[in-house]
C-alpha positions in Angstrom: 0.0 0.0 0.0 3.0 2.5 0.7 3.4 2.9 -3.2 0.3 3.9 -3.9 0.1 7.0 -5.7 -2.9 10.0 -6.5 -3.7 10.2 -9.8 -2.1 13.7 -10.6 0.9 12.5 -9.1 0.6 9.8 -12.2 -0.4 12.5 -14.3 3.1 14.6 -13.3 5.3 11.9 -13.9 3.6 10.6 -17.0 3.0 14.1 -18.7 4.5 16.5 -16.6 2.8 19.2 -14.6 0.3 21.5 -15.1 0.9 23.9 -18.2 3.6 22.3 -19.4 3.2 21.3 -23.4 3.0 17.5 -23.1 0.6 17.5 -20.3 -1.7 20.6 -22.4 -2.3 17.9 -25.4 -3.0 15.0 -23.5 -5.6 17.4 -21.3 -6.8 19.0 -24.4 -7.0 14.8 -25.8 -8.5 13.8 -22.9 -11.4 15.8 -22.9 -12.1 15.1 -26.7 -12.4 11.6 -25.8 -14.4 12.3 -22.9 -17.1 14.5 -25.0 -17.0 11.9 -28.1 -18.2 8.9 -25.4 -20.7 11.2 -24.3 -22.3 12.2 -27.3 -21.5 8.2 -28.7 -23.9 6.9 -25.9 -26.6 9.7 -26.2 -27.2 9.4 -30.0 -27.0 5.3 -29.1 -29.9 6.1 -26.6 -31.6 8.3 -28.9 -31.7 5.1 -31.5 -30.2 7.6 -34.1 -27.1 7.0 -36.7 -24.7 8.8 -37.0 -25.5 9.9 -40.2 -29.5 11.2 -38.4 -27.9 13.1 -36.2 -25.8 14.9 -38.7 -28.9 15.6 -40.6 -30.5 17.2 -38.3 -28.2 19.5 -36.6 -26.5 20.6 -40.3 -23.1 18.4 -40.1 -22.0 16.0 -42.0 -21.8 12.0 -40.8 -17.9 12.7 -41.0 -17.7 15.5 -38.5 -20.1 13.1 -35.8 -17.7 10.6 -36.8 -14.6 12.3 -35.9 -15.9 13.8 -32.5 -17.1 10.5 -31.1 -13.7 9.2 -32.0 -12.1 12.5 -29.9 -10.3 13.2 -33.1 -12.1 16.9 -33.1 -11.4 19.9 -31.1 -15.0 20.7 -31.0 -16.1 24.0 -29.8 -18.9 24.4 -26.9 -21.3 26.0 -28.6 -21.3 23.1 -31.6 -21.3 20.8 -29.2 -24.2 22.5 -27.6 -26.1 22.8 -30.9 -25.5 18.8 -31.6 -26.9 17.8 -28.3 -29.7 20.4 -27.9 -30.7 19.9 -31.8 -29.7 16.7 -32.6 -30.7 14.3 -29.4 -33.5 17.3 -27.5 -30.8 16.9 -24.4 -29.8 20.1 -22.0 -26.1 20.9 -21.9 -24.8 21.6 -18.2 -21.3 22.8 -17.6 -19.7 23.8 -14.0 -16.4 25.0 -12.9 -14.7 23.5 -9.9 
């Protein structure tokens, strides 16, 4: 048990700290994956294709395709448009 570690101390050694550039793209990574999962399982809920969803919110099946696969740097406000158009689902965001 003594060598356990906290996760950002992983994080540190792996990627370096805070605001350093390697640790800035695997955040910036990171959170595309994280919002591509998301929107994966809501348009899976919704019983909707990927190729549906792009219809209705104005995309094209390729962009859907390349945010569920965290390869896009997606902006909130698209985002926001894709899950409040495309799957009638609220977007909530906090700050801690």
């Amino acid at each position: 048990m003594k060598k356990l570690t906290s996760f950002e101390n992983h994080l540190n050694k792996q990627y370096g700290k805070k605001g350093t550039s390697k640790r800035d793209k695997f955040e910036s990574e990171s959170l595309a994956f994280r919002l591509g999962e998301m929107l994966k399982e809501e348009r899976k809920k919704a019983k909707l294709t990927q190729e549906e969803l792009a219809e209705k919110t104005g995309t094209k099946k390729s962009y859907i395709s390349r945010i569920e696969a965290g390869k896009s740097d997606i902006q909130i406000s698209t985002f926001s448009r894709i899950i409040e158009i495309g799957l009638n689902k609220r977007v909530n965001i906090s700050i801690s």
